[in-house]
Backbone as JSON, one array per atom type, in Angstrom:
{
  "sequence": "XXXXXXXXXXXXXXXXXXXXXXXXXXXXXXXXXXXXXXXXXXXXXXXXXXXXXXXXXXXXXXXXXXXXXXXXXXXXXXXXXXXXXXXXXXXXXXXXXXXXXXXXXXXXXXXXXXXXXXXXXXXXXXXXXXXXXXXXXXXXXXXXXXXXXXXXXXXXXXXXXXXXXXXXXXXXXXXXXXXXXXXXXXXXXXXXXXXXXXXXXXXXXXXXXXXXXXXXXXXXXXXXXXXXXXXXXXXXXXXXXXXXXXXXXXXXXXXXXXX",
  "N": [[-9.12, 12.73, 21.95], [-7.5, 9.6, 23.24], [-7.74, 6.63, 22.46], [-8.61, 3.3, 24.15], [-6.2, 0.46, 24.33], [-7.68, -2.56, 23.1], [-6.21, -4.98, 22.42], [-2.81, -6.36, 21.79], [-0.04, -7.6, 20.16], [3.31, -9.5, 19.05], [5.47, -9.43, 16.02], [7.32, -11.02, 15.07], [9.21, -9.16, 15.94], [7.89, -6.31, 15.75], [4.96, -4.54, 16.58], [1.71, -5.19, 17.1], [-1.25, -2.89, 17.53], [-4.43, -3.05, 18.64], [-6.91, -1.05, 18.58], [-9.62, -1.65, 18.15], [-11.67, -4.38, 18.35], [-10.05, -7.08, 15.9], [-11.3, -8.48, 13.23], [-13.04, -10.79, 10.83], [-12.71, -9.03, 8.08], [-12.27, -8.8, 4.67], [-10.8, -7.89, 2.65], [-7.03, -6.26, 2.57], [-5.48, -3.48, 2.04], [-2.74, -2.42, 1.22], [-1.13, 0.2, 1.24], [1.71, 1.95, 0.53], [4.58, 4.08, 1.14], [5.85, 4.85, -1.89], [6.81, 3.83, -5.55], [6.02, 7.25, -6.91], [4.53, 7.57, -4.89], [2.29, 6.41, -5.37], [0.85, 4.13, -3.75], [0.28, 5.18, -0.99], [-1.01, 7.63, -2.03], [-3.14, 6.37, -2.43], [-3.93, 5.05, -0.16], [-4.85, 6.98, 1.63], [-6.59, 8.26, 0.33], [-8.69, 6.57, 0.35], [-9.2, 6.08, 2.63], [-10.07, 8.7, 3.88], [-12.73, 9.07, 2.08], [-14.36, 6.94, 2.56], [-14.56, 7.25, 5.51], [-12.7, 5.48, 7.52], [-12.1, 3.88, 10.31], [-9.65, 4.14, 12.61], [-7.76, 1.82, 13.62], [-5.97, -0.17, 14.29], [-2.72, 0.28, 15.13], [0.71, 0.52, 14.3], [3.95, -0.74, 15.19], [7.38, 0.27, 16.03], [10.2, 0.23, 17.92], [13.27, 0.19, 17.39], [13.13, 0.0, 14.75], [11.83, 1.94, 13.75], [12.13, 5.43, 13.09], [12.35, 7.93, 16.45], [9.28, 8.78, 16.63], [5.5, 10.02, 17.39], [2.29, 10.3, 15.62], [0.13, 13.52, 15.58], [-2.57, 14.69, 15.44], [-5.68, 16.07, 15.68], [-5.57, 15.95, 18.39], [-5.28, 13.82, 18.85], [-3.27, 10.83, 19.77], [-1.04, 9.34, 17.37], [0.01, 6.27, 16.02], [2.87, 5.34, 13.72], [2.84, 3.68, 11.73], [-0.3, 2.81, 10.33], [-3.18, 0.97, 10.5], [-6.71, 1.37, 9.0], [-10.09, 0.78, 9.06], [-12.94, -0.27, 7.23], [-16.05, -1.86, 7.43], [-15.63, -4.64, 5.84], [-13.42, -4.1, 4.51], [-9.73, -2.57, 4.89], [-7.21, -0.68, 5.79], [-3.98, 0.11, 5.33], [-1.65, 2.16, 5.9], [1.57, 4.39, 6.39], [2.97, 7.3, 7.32], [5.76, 7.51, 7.64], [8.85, 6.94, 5.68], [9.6, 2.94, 5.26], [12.47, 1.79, 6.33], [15.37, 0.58, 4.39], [16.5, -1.71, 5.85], [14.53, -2.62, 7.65], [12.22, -3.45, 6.35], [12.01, -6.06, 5.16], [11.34, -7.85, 7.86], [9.47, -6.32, 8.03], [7.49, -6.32, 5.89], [7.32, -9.23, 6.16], [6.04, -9.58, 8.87], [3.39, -7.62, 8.16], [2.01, -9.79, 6.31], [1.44, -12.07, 8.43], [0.46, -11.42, 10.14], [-2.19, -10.75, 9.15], [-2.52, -12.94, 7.97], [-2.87, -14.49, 10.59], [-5.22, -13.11, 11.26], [-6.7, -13.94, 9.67], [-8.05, -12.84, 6.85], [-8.99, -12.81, 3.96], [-7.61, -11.33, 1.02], [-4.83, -9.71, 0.47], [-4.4, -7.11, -0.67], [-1.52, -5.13, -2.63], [-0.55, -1.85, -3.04], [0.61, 0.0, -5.95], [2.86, 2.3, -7.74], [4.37, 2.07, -11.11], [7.01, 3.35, -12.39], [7.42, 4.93, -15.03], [9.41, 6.61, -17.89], [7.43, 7.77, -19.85], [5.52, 9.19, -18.76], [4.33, 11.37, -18.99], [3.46, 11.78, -21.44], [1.27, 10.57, -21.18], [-2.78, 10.18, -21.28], [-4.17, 8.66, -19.47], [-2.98, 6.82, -17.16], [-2.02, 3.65, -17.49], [-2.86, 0.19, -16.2], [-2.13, -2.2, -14.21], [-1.64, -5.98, -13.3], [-0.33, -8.29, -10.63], [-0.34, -11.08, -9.76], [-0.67, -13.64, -6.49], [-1.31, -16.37, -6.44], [-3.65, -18.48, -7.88], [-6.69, -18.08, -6.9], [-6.42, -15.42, -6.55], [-5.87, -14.37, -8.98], [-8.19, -14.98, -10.36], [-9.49, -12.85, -8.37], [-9.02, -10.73, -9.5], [-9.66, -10.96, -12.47], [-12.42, -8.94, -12.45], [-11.17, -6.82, -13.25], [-11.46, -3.97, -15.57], [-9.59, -2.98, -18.41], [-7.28, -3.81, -17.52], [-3.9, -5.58, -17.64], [-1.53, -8.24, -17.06], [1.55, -7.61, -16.32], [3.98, -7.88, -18.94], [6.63, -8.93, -18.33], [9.28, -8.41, -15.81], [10.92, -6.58, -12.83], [10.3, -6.42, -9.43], [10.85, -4.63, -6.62], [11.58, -4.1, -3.19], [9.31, -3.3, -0.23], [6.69, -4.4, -1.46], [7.93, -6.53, -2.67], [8.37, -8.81, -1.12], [5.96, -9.03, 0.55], [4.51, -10.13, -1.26], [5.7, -12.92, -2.01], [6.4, -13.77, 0.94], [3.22, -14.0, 1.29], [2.68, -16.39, -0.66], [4.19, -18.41, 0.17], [2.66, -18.57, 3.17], [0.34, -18.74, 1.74], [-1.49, -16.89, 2.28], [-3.86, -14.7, -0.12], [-2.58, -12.58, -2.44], [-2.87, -9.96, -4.08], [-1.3, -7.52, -6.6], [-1.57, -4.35, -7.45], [-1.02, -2.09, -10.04], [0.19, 0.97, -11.44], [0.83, 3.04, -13.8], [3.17, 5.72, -13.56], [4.95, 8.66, -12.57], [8.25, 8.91, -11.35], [9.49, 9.96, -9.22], [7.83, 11.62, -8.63], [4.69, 12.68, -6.84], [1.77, 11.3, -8.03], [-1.48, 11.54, -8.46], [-3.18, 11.02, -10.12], [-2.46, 8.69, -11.33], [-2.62, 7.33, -9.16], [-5.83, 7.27, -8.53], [-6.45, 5.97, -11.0], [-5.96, 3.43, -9.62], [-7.32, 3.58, -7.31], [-10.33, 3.03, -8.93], [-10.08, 0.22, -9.81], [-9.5, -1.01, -7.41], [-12.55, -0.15, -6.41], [-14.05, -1.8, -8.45], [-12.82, -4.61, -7.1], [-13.2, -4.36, -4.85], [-16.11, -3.31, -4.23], [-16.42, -0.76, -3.54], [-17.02, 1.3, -4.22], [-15.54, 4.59, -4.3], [-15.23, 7.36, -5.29], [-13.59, 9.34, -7.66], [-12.82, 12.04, -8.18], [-12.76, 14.01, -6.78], [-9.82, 13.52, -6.11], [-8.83, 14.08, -8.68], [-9.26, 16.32, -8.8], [-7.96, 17.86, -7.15], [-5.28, 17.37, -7.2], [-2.61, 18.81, -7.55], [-2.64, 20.34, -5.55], [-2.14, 17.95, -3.72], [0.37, 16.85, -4.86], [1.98, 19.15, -3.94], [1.46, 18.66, -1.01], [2.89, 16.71, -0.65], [4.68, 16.35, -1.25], [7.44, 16.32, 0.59], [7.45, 14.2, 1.72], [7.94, 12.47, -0.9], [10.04, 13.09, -1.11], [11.94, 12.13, 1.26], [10.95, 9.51, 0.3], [12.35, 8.89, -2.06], [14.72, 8.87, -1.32], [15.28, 6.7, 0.38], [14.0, 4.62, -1.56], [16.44, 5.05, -3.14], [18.78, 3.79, -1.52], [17.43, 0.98, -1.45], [17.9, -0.05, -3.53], [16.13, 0.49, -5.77], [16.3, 1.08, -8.36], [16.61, -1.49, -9.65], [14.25, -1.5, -11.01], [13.84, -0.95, -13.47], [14.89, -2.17, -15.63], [15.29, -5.32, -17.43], [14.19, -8.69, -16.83], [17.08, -11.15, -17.0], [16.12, -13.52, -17.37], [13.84, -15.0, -20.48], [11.18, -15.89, -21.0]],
  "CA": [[-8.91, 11.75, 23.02], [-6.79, 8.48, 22.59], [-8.67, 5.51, 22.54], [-7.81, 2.33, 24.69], [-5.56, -0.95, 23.6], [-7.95, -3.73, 23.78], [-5.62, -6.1, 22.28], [-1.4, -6.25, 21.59], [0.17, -9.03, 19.55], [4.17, -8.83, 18.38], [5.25, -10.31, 15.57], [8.94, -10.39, 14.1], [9.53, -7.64, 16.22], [6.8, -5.51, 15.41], [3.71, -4.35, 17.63], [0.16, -4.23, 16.63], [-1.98, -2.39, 18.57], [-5.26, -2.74, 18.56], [-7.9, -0.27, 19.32], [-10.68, -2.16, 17.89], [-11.29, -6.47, 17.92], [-9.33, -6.43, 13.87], [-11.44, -9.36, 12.55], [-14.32, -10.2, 9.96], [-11.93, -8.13, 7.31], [-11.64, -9.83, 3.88], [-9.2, -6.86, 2.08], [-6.19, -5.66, 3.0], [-5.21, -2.48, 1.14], [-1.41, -1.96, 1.68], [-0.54, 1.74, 0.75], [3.25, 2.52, 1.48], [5.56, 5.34, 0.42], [6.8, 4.14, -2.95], [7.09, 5.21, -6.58], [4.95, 8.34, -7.38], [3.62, 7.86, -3.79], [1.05, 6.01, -5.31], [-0.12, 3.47, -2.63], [0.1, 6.36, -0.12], [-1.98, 8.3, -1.87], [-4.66, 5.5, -2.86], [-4.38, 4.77, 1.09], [-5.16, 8.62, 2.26], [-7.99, 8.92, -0.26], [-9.9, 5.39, 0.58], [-9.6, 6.12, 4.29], [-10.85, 9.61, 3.97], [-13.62, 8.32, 1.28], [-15.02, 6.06, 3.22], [-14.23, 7.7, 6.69], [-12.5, 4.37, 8.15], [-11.83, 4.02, 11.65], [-8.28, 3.92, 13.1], [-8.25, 0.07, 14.64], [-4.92, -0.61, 14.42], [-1.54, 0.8, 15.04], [1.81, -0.26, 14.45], [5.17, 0.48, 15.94], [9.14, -1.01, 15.97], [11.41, 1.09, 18.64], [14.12, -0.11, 16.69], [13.34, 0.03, 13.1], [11.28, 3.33, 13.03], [12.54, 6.74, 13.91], [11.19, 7.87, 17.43], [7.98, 9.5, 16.21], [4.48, 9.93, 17.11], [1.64, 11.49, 15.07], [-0.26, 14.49, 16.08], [-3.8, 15.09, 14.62], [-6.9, 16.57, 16.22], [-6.03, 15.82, 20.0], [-5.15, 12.24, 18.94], [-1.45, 10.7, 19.3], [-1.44, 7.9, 16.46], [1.2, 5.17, 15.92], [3.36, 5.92, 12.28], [1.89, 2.94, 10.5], [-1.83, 2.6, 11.04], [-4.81, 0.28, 9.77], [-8.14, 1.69, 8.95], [-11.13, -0.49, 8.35], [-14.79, 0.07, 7.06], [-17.18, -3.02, 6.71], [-14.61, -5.93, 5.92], [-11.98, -3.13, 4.21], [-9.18, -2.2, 6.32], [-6.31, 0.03, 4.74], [-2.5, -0.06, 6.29], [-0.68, 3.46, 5.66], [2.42, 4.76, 7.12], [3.7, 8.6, 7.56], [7.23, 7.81, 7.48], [8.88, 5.66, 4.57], [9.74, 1.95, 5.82], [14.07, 2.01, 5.77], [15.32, -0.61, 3.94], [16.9, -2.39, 7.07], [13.2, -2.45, 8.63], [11.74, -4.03, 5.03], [12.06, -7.92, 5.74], [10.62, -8.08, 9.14], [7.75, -5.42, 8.18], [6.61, -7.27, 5.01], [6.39, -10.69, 6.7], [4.68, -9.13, 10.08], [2.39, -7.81, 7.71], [1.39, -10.88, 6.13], [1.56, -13.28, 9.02], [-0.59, -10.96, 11.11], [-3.39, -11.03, 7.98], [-2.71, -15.11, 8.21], [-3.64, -14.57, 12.04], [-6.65, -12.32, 11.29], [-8.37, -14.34, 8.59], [-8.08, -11.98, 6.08], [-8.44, -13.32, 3.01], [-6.79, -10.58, 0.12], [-4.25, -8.48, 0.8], [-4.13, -6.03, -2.06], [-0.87, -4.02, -2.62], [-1.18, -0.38, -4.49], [2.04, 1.09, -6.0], [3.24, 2.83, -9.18], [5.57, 1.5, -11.93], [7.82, 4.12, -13.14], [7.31, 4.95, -16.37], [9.52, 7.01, -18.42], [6.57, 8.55, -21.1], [3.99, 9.47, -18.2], [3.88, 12.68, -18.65], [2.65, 11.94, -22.53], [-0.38, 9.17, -20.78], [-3.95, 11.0, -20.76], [-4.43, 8.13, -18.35], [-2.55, 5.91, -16.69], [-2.12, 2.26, -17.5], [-3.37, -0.23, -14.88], [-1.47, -3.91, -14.19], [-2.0, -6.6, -11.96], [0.3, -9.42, -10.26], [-1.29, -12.23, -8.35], [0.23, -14.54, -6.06], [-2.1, -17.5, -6.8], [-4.99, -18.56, -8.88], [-7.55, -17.06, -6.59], [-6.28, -13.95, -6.77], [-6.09, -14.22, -10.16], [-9.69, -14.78, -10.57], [-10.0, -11.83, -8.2], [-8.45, -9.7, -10.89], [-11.13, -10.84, -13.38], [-13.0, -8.13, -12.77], [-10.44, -5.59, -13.79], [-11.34, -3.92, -16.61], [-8.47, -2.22, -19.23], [-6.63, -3.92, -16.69], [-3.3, -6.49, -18.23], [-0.58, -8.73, -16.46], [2.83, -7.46, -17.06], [4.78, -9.18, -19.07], [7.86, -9.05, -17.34], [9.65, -6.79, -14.76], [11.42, -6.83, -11.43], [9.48, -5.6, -7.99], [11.92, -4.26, -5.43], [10.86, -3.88, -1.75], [8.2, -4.4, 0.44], [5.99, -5.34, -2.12], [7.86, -7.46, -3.19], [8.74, -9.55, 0.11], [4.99, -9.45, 0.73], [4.22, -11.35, -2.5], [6.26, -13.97, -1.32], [5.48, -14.41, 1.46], [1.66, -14.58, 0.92], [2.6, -17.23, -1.24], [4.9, -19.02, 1.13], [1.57, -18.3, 3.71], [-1.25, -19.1, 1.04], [-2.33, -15.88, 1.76], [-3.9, -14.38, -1.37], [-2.48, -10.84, -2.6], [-3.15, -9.28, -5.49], [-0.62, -6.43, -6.64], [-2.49, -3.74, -8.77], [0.22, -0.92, -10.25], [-0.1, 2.0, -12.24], [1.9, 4.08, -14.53], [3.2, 6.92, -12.28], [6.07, 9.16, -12.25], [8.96, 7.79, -10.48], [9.92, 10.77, -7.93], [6.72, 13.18, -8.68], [3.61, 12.08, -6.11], [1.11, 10.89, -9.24], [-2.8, 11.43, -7.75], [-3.52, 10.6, -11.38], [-1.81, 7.21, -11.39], [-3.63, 6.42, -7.22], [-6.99, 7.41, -9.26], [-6.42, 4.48, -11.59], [-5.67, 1.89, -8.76], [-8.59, 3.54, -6.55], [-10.8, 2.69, -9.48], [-9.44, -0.85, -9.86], [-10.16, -1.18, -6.02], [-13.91, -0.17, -6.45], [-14.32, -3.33, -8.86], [-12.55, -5.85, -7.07], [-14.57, -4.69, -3.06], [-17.39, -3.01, -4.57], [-16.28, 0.06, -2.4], [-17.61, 2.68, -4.68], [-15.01, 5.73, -4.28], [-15.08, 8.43, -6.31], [-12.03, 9.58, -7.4], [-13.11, 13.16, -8.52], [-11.57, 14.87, -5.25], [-8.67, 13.12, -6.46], [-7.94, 14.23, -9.65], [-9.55, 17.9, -8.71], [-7.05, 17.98, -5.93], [-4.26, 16.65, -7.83], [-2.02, 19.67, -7.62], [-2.9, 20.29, -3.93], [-1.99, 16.95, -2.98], [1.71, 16.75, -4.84], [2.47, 20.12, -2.97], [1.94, 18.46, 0.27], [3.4, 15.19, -0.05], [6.67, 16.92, -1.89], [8.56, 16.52, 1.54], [7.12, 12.49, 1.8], [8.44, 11.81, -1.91], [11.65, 12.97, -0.96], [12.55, 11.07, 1.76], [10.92, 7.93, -0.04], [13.3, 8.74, -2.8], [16.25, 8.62, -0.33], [14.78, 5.39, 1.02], [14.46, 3.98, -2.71], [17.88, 4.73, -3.67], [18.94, 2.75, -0.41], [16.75, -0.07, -1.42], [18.14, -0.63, -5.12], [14.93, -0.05, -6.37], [16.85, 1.0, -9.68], [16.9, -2.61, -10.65], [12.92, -2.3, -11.66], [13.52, -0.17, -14.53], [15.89, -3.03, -15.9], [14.42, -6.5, -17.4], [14.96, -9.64, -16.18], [18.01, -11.69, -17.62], [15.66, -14.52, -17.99], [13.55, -14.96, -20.74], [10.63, -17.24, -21.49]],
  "C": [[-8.44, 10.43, 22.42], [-7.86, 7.44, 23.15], [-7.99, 3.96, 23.19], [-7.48, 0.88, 23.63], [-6.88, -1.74, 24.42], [-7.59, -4.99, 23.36], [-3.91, -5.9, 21.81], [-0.82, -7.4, 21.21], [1.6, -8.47, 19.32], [4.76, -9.87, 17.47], [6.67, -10.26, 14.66], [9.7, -9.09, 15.2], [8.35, -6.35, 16.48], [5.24, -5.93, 16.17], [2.81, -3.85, 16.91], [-0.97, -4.2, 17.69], [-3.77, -2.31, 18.13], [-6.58, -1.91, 19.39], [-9.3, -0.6, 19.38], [-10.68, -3.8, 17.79], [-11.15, -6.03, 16.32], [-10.31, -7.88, 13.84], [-12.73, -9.2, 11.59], [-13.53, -9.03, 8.67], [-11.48, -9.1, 6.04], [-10.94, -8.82, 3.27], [-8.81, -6.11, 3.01], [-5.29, -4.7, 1.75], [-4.07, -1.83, 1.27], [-0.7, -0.84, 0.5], [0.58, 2.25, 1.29], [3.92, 3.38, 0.75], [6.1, 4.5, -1.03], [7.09, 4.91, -4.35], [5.82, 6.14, -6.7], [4.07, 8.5, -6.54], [1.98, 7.65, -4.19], [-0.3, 5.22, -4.14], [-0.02, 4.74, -1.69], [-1.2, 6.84, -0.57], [-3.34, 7.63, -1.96], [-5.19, 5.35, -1.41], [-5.31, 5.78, 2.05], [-6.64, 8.52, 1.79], [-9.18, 7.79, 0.21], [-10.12, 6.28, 2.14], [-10.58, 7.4, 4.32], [-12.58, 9.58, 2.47], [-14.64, 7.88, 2.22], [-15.4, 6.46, 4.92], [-14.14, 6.28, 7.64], [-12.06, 5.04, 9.29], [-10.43, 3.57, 12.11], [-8.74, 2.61, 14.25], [-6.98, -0.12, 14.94], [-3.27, 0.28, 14.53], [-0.42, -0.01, 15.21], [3.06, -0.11, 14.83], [6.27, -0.87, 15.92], [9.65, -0.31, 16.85], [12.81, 0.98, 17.5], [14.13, -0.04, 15.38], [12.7, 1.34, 12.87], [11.92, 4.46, 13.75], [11.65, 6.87, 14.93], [9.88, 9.05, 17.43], [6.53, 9.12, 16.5], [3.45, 10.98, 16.4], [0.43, 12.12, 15.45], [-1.75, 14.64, 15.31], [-5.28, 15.24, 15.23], [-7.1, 16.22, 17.76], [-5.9, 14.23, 19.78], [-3.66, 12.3, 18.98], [-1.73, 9.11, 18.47], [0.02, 7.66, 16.09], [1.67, 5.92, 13.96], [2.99, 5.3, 11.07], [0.68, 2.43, 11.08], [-2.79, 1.71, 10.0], [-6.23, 0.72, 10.37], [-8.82, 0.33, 8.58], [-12.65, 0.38, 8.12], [-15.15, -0.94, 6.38], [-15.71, -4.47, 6.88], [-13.93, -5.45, 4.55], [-11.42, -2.59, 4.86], [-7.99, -1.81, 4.79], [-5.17, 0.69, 5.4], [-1.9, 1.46, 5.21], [0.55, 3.98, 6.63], [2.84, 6.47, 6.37], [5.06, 9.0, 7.73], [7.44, 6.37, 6.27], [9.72, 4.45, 5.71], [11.79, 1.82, 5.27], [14.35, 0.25, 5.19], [15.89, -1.96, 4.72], [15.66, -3.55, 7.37], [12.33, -3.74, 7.58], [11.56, -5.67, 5.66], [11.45, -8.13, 6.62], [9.15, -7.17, 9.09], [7.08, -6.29, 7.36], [6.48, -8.39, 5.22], [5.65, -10.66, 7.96], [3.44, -8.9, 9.02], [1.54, -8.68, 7.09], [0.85, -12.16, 7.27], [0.77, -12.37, 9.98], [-2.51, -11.06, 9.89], [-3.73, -12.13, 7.73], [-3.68, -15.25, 9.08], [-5.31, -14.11, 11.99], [-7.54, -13.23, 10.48], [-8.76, -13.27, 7.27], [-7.63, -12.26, 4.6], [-7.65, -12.91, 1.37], [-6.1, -9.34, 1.16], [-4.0, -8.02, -0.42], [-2.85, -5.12, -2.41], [-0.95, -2.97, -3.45], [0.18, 0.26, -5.08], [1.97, 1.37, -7.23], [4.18, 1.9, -9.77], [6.01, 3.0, -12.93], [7.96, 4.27, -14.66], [7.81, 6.22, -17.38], [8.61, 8.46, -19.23], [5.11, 8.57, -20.22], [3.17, 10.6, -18.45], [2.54, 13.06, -20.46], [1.43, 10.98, -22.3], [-1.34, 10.0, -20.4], [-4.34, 10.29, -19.82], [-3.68, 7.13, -18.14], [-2.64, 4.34, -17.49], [-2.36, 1.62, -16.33], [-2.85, -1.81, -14.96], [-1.79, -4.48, -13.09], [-1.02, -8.16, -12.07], [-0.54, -10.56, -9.67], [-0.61, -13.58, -7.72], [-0.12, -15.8, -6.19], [-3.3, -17.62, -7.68], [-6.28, -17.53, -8.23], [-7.79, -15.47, -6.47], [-6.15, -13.66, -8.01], [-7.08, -14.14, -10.36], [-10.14, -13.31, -9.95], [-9.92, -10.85, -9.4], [-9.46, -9.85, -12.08], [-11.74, -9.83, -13.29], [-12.49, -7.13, -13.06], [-10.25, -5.29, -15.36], [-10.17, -3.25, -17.38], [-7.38, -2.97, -18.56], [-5.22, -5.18, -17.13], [-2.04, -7.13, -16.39], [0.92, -8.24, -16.87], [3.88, -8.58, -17.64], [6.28, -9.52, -18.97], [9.02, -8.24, -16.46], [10.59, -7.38, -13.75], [10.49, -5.9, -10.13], [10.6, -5.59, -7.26], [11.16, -3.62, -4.2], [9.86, -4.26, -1.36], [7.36, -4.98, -0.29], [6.32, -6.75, -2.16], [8.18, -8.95, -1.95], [7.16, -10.17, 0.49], [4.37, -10.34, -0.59], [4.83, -12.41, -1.87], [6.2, -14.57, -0.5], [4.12, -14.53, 2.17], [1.9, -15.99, 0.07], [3.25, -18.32, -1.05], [3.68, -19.95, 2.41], [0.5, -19.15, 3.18], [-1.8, -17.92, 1.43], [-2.51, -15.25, 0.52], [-3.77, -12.59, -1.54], [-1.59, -10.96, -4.11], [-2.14, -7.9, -5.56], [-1.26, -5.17, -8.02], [-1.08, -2.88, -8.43], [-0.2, -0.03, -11.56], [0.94, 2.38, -12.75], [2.27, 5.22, -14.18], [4.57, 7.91, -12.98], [7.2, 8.57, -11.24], [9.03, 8.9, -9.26], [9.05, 12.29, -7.78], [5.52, 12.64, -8.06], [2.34, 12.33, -7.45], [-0.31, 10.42, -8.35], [-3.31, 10.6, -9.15], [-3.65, 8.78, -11.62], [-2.91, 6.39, -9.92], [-5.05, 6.58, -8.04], [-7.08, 6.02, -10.02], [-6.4, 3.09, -10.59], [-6.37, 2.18, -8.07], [-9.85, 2.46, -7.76], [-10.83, 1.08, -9.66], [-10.01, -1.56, -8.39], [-11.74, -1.44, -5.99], [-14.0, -2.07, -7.67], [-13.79, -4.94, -7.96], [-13.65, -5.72, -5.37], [-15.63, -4.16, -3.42], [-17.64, -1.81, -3.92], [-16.99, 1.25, -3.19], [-17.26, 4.3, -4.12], [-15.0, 6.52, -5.33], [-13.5, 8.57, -6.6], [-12.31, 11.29, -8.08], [-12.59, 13.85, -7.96], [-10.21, 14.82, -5.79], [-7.99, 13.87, -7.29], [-8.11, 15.97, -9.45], [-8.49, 18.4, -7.75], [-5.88, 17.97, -6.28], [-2.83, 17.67, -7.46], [-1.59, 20.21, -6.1], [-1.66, 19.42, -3.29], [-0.28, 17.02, -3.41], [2.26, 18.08, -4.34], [2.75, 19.56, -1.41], [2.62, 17.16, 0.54], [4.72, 15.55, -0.83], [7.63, 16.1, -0.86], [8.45, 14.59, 1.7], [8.03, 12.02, 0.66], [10.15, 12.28, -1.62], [12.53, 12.53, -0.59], [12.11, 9.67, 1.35], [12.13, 7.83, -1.04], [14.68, 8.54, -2.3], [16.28, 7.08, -0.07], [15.49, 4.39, -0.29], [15.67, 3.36, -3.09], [18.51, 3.59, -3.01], [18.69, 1.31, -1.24], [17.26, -0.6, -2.73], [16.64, -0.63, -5.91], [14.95, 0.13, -8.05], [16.83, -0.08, -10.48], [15.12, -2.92, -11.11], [12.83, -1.53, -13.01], [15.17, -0.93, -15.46], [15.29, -4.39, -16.37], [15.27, -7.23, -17.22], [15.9, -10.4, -17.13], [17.53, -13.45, -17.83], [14.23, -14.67, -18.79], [12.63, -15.92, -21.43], [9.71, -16.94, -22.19]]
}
């Protein structure tokens, strides 16, 4: 059974639906199709972890294909926010086109302004050549301001990269959080670029548990591991379509300025 709107806001374009009052939420855990379908999968496994509650849905007529999703007698919007406690965790079931990009990654921030929500967290991979020889992942972290820097303090093994390019929504949402003053933290892993990497979401779940204190396992995860890139094959494919689109080629490239 679908559950009623008791609130509708739009913002750029973009409709969020709420099924639940969204407030009281200090992380925001933004899991989107990307490399190695890391945030995806970090997003799948918290929600089902924790068993968050579908609060939020999100929708474009215009920027998303016309799709709704199907799951136990529910019809759910294509990008959705879970929450449990004051953690809430944004996932989408189709990749975001690169058109769509600009207007999604500053709705999403400027609705997290509105809410009071003081980290937004993003989760993604960094493409890494020599993954396949890593018994574990590497684990990095961006931060758009000091306080989110301090958040990062508690990340152990955990370094700053020392220099790169971000392409896509991430990287729009860095910006503007920091445009905003909202504070978001970018954790990234060492992934595969076009192989869905549970391995790599394991490392940035972990990472997660230290900075909310959420205490996920990631055991499912890595026992699953095999499972999981079987069913998200058909996801990494069209993100890789997406990608290409997006130039995301220029992150495996360093920057032409050097300090």
């Amino acid at each position: 059974m679908n559950s009623s709107i008791v609130y509708s806001e739009e913002i750029y374009g973009w409709e969020f639906l709420e099924f639940e009052h969204f407030e009281d939420v200090k992380f925001m855990i933004v899991g989107l199709p990307d490399v190695g379908l890391v945030g995806a999968i970090t997003g799948m496994h918290l929600i089902r972890s924790k068993d968050m509650s579908y609060t939020v849905g999100i929708d474009h007529y215009g920027a998303l294909p016309p799709v709704v999703i199907m799951n136990r007698g529910r019809v759910l919007h294509p990008i959705r926010i879970y929450r449990s406690g004051d953690v809430a965790a944004l996932i989408t079931d189709v990749p975001i086109l690169p058109a769509a990009i600009p207007s999604f990654s500053a709705a999403v921030v400027e609705y997290s302004r509105r809410r009071g929500i003081e980290y937004i967290i993003s989760t993604t991979g960094v493409g890494n050549p020599k993954r396949l020889e890593q018994e574990k992942p590497s684990l990095y972290w961006l931060a758009s301001d000091k306080k989110a820097s301090l958040l990062a303090s508690s990340l152990r093994m955990a370094s700053e990269p020392e220099q790169g390019i971000i392409v896509g929504p991430y990287a729009i949402i860095l910006k503007e959080a920091m445009k905003k003053h909202v504070h978001n933290l970018v954790l990234l892993a060492d992934s595969f670029i076009d192989i869905p990497d549970p391995e790599a979401a394991a490392v940035i779940v972990e990472g997660i548990n230290s900075i909310t204190g959420l205490n996920v396992s990631v055991e499912e995860l890595i026992k699953q591991a095999e499972e999981i890139k079987l069913r998200m094959r058909d996801l990494m494919k069209e993100t890789k379509a997406v990608m290409a689109r997006m130039g995301k080629e220029m992150e495996y490239r360093a920057p032409i300025l050097y300090t």
